[in-house]
C-alpha positions as CSV (number, residue, x, y, z in Angstrom):
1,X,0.9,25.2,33.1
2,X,1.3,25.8,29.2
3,X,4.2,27.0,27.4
4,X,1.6,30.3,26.4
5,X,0.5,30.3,30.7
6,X,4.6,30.9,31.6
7,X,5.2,33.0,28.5
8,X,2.9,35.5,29.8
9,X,4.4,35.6,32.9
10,X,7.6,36.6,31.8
11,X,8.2,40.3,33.0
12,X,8.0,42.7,30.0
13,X,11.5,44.0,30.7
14,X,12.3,40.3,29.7
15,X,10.8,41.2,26.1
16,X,11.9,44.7,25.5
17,X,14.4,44.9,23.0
18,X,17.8,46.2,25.1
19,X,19.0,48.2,21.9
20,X,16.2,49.9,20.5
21,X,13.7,50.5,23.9
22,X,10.7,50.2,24.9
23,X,8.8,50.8,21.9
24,X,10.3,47.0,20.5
25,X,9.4,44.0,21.9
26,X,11.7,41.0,20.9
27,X,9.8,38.6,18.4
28,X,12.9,36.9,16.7
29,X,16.3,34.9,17.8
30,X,19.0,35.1,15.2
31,X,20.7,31.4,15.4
32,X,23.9,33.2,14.2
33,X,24.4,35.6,16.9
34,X,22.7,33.6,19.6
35,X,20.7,37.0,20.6
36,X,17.4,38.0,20.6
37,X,16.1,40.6,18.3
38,X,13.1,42.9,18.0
39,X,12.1,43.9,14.1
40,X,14.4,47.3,14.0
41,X,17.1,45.0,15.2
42,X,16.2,42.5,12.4
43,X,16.8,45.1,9.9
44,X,18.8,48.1,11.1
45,X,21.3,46.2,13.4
46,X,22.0,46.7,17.0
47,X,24.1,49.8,17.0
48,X,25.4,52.2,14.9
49,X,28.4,49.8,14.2
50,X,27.0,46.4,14.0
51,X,25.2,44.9,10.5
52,X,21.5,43.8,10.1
53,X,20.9,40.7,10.2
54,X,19.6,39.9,7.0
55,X,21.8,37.2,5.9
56,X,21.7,35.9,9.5
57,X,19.4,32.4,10.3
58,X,16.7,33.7,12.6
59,X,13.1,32.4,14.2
60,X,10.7,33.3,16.0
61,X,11.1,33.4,19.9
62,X,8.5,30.8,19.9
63,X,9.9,28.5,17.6
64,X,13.2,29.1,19.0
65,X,12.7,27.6,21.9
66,X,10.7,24.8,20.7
67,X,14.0,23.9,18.6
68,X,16.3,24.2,22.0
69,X,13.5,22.3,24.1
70,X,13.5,19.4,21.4
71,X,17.2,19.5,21.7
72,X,17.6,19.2,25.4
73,X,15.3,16.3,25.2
74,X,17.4,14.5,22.5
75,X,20.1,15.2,24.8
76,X,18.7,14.0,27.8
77,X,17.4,10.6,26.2
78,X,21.0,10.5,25.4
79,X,22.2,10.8,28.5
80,X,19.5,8.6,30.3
81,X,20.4,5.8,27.7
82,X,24.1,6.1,28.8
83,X,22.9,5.9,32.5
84,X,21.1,3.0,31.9
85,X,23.9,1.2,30.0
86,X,26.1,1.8,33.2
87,X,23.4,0.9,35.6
88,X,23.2,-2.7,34.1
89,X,27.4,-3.0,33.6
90,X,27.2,-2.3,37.3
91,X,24.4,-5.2,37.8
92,X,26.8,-7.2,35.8
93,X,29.9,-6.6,37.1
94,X,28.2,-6.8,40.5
95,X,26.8,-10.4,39.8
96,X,30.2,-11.9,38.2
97,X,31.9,-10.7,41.6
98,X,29.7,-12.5,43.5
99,X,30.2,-15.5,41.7
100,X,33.8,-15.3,41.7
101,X,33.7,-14.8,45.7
102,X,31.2,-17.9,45.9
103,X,34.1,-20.3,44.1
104,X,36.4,-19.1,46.3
C-alpha cells in the first residue's frame, strides 16, 4: 500500500484541526511545538492565549513525516549495526571458549 493509499485512510477526525473545528483540516506540523496545525492555527494561534506560529519551524504534514520516517530508519540502521557488532563478539567470544575448554 502507498504512503498516499494509508493517508486516505486515516479517519477525517484524524485531520480536523482540534482548535479551530471542522472547517480546518491540519496541513502543517510546527517542529517547535511538536503539534499539528491547520492554516488559522498557523497564523492566529491555538487559543485566545497562545502566539502564532510565525517564527516557529513548520512543514507540511507530508514532509513531516517523511523527515521522522527517514529518521527512524537512520536510527534503526543504527541499531541493527550495533546488533550485528554483538552478534559477531558473541561468535567470538563463543569460539575462544571453546578453544580454551579444548586445551584443557
Amino acid at each position: 500500500m502507498s504512503p498516499d493509499e494509508k493517508m486516505k485512510l486515516l479517519d477525517a477526525e484524524d485531520t480536523t484541526c482540534h482548535f479551530h473545528g471542522h472547517e480546518f483540516q491540519v496541513v502543517f506540523y510546527c517542529h517547535t511545538c511538536q503539534k499539528l496545525l491547520c492554516p488559522q492555527c498557523l497564523t492566529r494561534g491555538q487559543s485566545s492565549t497562545s502566539s502564532n506560529h510565525t517564527n516557529h519551524v513548520y512543514l507540511e504534514v507530508k514532509e513531516a513525516v517523511e523527515v521522522a520516517k527517514d529518521d527512524i530508519e537512520k536510527i534503526l540502521a543504527k541499531i541493527m549495526d550495533q546488533f550485528n557488532h554483538k552478534k559477531i563478539m558473541k561468535i567470538k567470544l563463543q569460539t575462544r571458549l571453546q578453544t580454551l575448554k579444548v586445551r584443557r
